[in-house]
C-alpha positions as CSV (number, residue, x, y, z in Angstrom):
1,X,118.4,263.1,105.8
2,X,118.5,266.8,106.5
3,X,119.8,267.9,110.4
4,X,115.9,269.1,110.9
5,X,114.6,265.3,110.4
6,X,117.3,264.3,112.2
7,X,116.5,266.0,115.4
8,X,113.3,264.9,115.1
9,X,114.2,261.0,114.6
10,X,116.6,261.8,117.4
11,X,113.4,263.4,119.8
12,X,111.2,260.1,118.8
13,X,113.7,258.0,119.4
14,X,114.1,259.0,122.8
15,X,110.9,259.6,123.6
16,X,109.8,255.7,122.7
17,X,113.5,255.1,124.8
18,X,111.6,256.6,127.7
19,X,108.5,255.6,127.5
20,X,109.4,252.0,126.9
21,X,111.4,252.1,130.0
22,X,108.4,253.4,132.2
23,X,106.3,251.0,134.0
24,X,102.7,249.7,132.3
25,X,99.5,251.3,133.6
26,X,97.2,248.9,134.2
27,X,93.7,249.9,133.3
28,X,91.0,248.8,136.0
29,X,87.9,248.9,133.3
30,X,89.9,246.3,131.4
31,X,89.6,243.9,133.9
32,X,86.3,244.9,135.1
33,X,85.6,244.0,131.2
34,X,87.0,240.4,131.1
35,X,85.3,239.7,134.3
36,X,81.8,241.0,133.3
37,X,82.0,238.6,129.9
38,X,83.4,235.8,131.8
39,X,80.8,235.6,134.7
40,X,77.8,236.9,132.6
41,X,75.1,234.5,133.2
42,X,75.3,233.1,129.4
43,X,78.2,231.2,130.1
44,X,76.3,229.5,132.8
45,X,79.6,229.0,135.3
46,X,81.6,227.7,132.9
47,X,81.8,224.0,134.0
48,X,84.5,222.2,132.8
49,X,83.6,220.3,129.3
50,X,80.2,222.1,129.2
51,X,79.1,224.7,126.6
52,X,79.7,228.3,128.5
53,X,83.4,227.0,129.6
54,X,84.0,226.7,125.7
55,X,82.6,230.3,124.8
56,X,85.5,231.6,127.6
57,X,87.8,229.5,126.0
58,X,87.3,231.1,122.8
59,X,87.2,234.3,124.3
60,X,90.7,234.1,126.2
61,X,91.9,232.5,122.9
62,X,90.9,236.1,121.1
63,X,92.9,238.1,123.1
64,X,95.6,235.9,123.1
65,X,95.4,236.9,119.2
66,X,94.9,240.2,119.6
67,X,98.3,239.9,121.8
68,X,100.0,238.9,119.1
69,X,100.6,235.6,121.2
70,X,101.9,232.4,119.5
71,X,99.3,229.5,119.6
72,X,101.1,226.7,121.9
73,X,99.1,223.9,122.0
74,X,100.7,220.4,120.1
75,X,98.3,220.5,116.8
76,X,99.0,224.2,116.3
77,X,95.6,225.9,117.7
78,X,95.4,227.7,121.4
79,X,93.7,224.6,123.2
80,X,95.4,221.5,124.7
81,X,92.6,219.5,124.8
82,X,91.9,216.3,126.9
83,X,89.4,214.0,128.2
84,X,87.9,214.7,131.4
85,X,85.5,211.8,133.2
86,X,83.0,212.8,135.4
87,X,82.0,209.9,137.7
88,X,78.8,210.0,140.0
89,X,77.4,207.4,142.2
90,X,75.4,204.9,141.2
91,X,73.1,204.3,143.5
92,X,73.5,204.2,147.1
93,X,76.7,203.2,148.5
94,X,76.7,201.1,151.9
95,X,79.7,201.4,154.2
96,X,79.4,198.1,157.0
97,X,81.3,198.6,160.4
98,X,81.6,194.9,162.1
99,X,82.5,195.4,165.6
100,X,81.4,193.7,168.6
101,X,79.1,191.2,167.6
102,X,77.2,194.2,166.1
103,X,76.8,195.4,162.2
104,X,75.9,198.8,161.4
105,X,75.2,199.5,158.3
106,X,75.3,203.4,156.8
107,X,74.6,204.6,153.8
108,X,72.6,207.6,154.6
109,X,75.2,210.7,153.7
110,X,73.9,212.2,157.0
111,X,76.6,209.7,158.3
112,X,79.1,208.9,155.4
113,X,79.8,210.3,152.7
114,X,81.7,207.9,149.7
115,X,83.9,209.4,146.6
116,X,83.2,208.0,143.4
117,X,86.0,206.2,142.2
118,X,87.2,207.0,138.4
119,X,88.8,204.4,137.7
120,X,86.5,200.9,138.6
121,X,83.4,201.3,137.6
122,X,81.9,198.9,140.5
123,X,84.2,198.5,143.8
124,X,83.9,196.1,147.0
125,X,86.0,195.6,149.6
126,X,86.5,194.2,153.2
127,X,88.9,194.3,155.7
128,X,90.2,195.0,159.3
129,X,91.1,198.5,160.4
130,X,94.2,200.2,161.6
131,X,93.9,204.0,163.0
132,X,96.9,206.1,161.8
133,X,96.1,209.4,163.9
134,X,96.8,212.3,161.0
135,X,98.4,209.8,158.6
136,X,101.7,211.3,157.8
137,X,104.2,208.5,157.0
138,X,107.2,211.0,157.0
139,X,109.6,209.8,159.9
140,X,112.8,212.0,158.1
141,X,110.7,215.2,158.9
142,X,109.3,214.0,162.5
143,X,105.9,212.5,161.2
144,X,105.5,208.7,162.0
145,X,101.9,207.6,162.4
146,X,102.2,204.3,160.8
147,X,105.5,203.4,163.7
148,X,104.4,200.0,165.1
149,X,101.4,199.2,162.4
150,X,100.5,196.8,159.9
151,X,98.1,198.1,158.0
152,X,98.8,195.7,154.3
153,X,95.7,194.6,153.4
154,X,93.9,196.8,155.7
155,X,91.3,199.9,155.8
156,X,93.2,202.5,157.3
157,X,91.1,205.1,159.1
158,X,93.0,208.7,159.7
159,X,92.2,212.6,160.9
160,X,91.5,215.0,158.3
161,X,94.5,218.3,158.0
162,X,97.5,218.2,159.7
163,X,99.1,218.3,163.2
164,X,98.3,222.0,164.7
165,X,101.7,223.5,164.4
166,X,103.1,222.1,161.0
167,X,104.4,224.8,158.6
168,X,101.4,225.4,156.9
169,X,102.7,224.6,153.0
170,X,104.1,221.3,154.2
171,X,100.8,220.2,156.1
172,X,98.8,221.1,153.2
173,X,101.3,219.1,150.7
174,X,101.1,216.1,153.3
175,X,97.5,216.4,154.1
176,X,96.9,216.1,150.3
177,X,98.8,213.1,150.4
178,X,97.6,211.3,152.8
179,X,95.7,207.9,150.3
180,X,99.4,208.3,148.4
181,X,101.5,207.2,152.1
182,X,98.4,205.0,152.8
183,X,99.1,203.1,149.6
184,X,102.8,202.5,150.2
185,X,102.0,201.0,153.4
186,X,100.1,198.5,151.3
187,X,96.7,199.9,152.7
188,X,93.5,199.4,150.1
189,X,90.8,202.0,151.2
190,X,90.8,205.0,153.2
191,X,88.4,206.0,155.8
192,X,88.8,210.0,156.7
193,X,87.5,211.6,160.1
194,X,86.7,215.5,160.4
195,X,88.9,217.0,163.4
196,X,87.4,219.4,165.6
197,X,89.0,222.3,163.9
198,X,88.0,220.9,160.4
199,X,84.2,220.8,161.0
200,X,84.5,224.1,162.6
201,X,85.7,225.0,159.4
202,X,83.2,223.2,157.1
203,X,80.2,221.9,158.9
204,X,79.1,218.1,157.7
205,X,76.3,220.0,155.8
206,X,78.3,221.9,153.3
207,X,80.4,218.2,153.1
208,X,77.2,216.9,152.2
209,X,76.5,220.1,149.7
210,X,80.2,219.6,147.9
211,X,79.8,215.6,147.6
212,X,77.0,215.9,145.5
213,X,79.4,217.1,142.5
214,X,81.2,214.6,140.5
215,X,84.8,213.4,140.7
216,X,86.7,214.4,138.3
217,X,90.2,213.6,136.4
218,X,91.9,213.3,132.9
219,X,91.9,210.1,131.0
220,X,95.4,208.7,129.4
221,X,95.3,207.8,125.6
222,X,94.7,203.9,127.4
223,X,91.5,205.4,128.3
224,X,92.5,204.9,132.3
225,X,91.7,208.0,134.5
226,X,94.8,209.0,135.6
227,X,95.1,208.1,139.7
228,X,98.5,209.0,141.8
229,X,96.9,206.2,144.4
230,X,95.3,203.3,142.1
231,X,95.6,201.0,145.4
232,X,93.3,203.2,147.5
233,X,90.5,201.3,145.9
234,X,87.7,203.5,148.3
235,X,87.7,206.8,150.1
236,X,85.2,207.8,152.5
237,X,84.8,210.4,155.4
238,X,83.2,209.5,158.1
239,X,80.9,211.9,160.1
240,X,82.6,212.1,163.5
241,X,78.7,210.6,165.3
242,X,79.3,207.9,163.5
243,X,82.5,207.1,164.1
244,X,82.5,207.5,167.9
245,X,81.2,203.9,168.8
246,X,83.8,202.5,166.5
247,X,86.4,204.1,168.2
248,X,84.5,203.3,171.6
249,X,84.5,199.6,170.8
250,X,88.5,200.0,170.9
251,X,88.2,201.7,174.5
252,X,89.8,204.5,172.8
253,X,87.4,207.4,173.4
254,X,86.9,209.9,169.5
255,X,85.6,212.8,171.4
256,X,89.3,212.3,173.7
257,X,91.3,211.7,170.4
258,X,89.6,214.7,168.7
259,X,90.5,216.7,171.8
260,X,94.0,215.7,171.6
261,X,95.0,216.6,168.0
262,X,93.0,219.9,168.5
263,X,95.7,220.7,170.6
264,X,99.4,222.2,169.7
265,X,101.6,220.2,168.5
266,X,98.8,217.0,169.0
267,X,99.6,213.7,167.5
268,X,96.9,211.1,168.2
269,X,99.0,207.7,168.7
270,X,97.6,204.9,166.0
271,X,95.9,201.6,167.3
272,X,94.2,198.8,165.7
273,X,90.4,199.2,165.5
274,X,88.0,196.3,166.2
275,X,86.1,194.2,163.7
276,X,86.3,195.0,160.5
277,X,84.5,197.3,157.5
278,X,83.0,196.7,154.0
279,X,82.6,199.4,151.4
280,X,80.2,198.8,148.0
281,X,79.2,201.6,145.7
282,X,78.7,201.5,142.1
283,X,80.1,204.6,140.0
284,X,78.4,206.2,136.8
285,X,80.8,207.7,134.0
286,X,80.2,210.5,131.8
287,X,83.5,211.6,129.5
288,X,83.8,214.8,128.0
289,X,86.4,217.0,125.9
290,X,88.0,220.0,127.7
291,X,90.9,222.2,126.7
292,X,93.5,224.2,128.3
293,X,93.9,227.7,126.6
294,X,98.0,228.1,125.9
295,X,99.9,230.5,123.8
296,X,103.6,231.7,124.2
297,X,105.5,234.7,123.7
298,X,109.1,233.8,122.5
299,X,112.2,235.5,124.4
300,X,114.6,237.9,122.9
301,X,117.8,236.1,124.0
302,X,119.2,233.6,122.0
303,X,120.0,231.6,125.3
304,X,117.7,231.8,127.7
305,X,114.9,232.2,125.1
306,X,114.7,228.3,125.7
307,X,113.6,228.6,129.2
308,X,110.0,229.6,129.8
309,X,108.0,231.7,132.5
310,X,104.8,230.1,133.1
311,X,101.5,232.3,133.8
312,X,98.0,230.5,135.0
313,X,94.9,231.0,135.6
314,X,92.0,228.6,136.3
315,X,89.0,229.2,133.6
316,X,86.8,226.6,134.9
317,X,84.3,227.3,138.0
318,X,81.2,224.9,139.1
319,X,78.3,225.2,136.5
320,X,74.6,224.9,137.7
321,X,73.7,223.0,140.6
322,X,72.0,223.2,144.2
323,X,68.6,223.5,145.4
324,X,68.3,227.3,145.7
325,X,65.8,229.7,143.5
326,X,69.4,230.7,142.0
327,X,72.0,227.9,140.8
328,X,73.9,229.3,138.7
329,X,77.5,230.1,140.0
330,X,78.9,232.7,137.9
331,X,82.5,232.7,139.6
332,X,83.3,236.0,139.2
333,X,85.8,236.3,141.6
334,X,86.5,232.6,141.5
335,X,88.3,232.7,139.1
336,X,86.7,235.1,136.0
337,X,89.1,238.0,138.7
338,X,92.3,235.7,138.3
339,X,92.0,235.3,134.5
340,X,90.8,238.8,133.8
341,X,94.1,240.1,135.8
342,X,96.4,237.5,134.1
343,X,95.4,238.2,130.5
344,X,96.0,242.3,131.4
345,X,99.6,241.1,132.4
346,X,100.0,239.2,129.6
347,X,98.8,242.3,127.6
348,X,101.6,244.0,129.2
349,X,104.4,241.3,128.9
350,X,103.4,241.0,125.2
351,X,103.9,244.4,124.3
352,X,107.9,244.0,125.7
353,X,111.1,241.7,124.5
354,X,111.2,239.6,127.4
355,X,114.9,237.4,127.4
356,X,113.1,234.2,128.8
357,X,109.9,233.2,126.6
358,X,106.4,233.1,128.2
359,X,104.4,230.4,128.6
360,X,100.5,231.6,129.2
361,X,98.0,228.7,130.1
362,X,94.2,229.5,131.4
363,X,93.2,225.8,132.5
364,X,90.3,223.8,132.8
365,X,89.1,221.4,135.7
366,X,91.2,223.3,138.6
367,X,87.8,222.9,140.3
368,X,87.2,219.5,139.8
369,X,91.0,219.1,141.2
370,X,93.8,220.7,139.4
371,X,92.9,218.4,136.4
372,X,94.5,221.1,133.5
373,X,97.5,222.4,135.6
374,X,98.2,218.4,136.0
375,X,97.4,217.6,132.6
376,X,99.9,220.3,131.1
377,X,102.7,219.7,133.8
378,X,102.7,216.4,132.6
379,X,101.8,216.7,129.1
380,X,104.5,220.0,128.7
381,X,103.6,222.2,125.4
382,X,106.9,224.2,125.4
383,X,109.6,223.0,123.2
384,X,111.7,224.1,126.3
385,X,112.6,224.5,130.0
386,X,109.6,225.6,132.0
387,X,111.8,227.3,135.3
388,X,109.0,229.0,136.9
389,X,105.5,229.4,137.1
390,X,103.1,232.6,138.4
391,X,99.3,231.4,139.3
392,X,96.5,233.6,139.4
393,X,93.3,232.7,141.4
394,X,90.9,234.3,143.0
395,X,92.3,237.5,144.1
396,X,89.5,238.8,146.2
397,X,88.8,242.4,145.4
398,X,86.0,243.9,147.0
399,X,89.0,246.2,148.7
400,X,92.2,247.8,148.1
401,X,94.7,246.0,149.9
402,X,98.1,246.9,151.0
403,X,99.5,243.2,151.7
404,X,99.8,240.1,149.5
405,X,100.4,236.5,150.4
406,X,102.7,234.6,147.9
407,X,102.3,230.7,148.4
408,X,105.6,229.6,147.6
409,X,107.9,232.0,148.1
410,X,110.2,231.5,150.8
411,X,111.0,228.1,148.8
412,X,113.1,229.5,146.6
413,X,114.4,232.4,144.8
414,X,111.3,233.9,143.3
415,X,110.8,235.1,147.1
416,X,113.0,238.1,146.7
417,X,111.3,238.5,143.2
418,X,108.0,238.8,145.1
419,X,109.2,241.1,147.8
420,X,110.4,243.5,145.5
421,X,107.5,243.6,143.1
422,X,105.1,244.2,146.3
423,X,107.8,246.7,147.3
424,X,107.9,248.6,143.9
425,X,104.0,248.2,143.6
426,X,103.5,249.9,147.3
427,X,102.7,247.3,149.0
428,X,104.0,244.5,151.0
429,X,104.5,240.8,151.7
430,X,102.5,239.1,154.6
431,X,102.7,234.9,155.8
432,X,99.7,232.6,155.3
433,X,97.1,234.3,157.8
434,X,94.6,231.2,157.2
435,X,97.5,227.6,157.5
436,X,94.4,225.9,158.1
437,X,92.9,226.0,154.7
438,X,95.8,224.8,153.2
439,X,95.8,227.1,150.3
440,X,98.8,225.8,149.1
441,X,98.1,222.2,147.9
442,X,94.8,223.7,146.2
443,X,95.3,225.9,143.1
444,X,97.0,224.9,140.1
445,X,100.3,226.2,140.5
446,X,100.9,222.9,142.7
447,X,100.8,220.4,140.2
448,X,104.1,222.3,138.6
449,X,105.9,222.2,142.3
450,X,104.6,218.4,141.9
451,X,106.9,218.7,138.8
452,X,109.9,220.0,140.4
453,X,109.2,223.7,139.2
454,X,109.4,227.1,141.5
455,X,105.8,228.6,141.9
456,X,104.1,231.2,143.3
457,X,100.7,232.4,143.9
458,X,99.3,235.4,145.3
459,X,96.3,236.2,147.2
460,X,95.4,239.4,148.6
461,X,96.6,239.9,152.3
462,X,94.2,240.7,155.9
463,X,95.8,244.0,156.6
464,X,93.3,247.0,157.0
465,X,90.1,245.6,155.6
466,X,91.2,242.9,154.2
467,X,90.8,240.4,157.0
468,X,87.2,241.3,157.3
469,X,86.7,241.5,153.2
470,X,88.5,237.8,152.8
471,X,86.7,236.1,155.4
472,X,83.8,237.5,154.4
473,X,83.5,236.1,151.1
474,X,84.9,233.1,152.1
475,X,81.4,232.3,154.4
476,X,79.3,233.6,152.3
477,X,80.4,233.9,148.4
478,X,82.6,231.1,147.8
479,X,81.3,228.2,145.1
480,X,78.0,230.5,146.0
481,X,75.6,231.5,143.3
482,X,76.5,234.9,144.9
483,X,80.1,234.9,143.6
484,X,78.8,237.2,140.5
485,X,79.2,240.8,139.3
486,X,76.8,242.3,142.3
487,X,79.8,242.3,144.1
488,X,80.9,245.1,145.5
489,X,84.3,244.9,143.5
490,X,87.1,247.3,143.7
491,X,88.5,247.7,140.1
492,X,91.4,250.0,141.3
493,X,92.6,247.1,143.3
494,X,92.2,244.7,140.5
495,X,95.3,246.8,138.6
496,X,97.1,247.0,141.6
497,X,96.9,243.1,141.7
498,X,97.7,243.0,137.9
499,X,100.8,245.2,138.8
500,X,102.4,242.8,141.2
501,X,102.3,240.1,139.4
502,X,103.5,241.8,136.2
503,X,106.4,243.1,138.5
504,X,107.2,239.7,139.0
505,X,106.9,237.9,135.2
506,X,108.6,240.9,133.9
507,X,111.8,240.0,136.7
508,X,111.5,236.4,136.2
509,X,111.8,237.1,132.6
510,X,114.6,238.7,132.2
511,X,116.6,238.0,134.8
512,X,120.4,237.0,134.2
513,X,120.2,233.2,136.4
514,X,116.3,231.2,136.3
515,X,114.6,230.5,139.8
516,X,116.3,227.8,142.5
517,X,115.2,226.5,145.0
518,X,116.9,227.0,148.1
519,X,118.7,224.2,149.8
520,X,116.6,224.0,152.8
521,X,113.0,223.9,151.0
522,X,111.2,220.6,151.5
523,X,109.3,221.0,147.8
524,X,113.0,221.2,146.0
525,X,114.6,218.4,147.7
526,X,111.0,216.4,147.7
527,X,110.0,217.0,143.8
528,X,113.8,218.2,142.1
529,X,116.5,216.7,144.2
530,X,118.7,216.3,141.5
531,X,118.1,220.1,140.7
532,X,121.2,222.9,141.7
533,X,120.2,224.6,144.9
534,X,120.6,228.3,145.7
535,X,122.4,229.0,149.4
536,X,119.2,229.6,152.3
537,X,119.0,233.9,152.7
538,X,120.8,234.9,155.9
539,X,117.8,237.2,157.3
């Protein structure tokens, strides 16, 4: 080589030296182009098992090729693929309250509304009933309901959410838990009341609207739907009208009970109800094949190259149904935005030599209840240690924010992660401005913190317009045929939500110790006690 093509090997050289080191730009038309295939109408909201969810599934799978991605999935292809059963009722089901001398029967879902149940195909039961107030069978963390009650055998009848007050991630993790303690006790159905601040919330209208989809859950190779509470054999909620002369029968007032948990810190004492309750319904199954989308990017370091990042995305949204002109819910934002964002962060993580290997996973059935996130936590792909996991779903960006939310955070030590990849993207970190939603217990990320593994998940935060913006499409776009590309969407704030969380991977990924959780988080000692704790931040 002469010294002139040696300088110039020398200039390349450091010109790729700098330009690898300088942070991706993210592109805001790419996005804007994954979301417009994804919630075009021809893939007819891309319910889970049906025709349009497999054209996005073939879709992601493309640019997972395109990445240069590995395909992760057991029989060597990109999809992970399950059963899913969808079960309807079958008929109308008849809930019987016996109290007083009196039997009212309801049926009507103007008063009651029943679940399906996946896994018995006709059920009937009958029993007395307890009242448990909000449910929470947690005495260690200050939560007794069940103190004093014998509920075995029983149909224990309990408030929907949580005590106003609880940290909002551990009322949404015990609210979701609630048929789980219920069962322990040696309950076998569960009857749910709406608090005050619940219908507020969602009105027993749009309860009736959501009830009319099916249940949903994956089925084991023993063809049993999978069920965390097989003993809750029923589960109904109970419209609050209904209710009240049940309660009354007791000479325990519901509109004083209601009053009382609406308060602060309000924990309705539990009581034994008079008479007793029968539940029938019949349930209709229909199974179908669904797949999760997974490829992997293998890490650079011969050590940690066996521990894996996780990044997710929901692909599924709700399909065609309702009574409107328009049924079709396209799900743009919900969650075509979180996949579109996840894929250009993949882009980005692909084109680098990340230490730790990369696990990227866009999942089915997160609608129908986190069925692929559970599925895969369960059913791991990685022929390694998944230590962390980044969810993306439903960023909502019809503005540009300057705040971010991360679910999960403070629980361990992806929080400084966070702070710093809001920091570096010019933004910052904000607490949960809506605990009673319960955000955390309801994307997909969950079902890995179920699994003992660090997670976080991002929305985007209420400061400036953003308060307004969320709320906004909360009332009127969400699992709405209006959730499509007439949005008014803000593609610059789709890369500046791609940025942040590619801040983070890219930390996660190569940093020289994986994620802990910190000694004081409820999640790490509840789901990985046996797991090394990092020291609590002295703030």
């Amino acid at each position: 080589m002469n010294v002139k093509s040696a300088l110039i090997a020398t200039l390349l050289a450091t010109v790729a030296t700098s330009a690898w080191a300088q942070d991706p730009v993210f592109d805001a038309q790419s996005v804007r182009a994954h979301v417009t295939f994804l919630a075009d109408d021809l893939l007819e909201g891309r319910d889970t098992g049906s025709r349009g969810y497999d054209i996005a599934a073939n879709y992601v799978a493309s640019q997972f090729i395109a990445m240069g991605l590995k395909p992760a999935a057991a029989d060597g292809t990109f999809f992970q693929k399950m059963t899913v059963r969808q079960a309807l009722l079958d008929g109308a089901p008849k809930l019987t309250l016996s109290f007083g001398g009196n039997e009212t029967v309801l049926s009507d879902t103007a008063k009651v509304l029943v679940r399906p149940s996946l896994t018995d195909p006709g059920v009937g039961v009958e029993a007395g009933m307890v009242f448990a107030g909000f449910g929470f069978d947690r005495p260690e963390l200050g939560f007794d309901d069940y103190k004093g009650l014998d509920v075995k055998g029983k149909i224990v009848v309990v408030l929907t959410g949580s005590p106003k007050g609880t940290p909002s991630e551990l009322g949404a993790h015990l609210n979701s838990d609630k048929a789980v303690m219920a069962m322990k006790r040696g309950a076998i159905a569960l009857i749910t009341v709406p608090t005050l601040e619940d219908t507020a919330r969602r009105s027993w209208e749009k309860r009736v609207e959501m009830s009319e989809s099916p249940s949903k859950g994956w089925v084991g190779t023993d063809g049993k739907a999978f069920s965390r509470a097989p003993g809750i054999k029923a589960s109904v909620t109970l419209n609050p009208d209904a209710a009240a002369p049940l309660f009354a029968a007791a000479k325990k007032p519901l509109a004083k009970i209601l009053a009382d948990a609406n308060k602060k810190g309000g924990r309705p004492k539990g009581f034994a109800l008079s008479g007793t309750a029968s539940i029938s319904f019949a349930s209709a199954w229909t199974d179908v094949t669904s797949a999760n989308v997974v490829a992997m990017l293998p890490g650079s370091d011969a050590k940690l190259g066996s521990e894996f990042i996780g990044m997710t995305a929901h692909l599924d949204h709700v399909g065609i149904h309702g009574k409107g002109e328009d049924k079709l819910h396209n799900g743009a934002m919900d969650n075509a935005s979180g996949v579109a964002t996840m894929l250009e962060v993949a882009k980005a993580i692909a084109r680098e030599k990340p230490r730790r290997s990369v696990l990227f996973a866009a999942l089915t059935g997160e609608e129908g209840g986190l069925i692929g996130s559970d599925y895969l936590s369960r059913n791991p792909l990685a022929q390694g240690d998944l230590v962390a996991v980044v969810n993306f779903d439903m960023p909502v960006l019809t503005y540009m924010f300057s705040d971010v939310v991360a679910f999960g955070a403070e629980n361990s030590t992806m929080g400084p992660v966070v702070a710093e990849a809001a920091r570096k993207a010019g933004i910052k970190l904000s607490p949960d401005p809506m605990p009673e939603e319960g955000l955390f217990t309801r994307s997909d990320h969950y079902r890995f913190v179920q699994q003992g593994v660090p997670a976080v998940f991002m929305m985007t935060g209420f400061e400036g317009p953003g308060e307004k913006a969320f709320r906004d499409f909360l009332k009127n776009n969400y699992h709405q045929p209006s959730d499509d590309l007439k949005l008014p969407f803000n593609w610059d704030a789709a890369a500046l939500f791609a940025k942040v969380n590619y801040f983070t991977v890219q930390t996660l990924a190569n940093a020289d110790e994986r994620p802990r959780w910190y000694a004081n988080s409820f999640f790490g000692n509840e789901f990985a006690p046996g797991a090394p704790k990092a020291a609590v931040p002295v703030k």
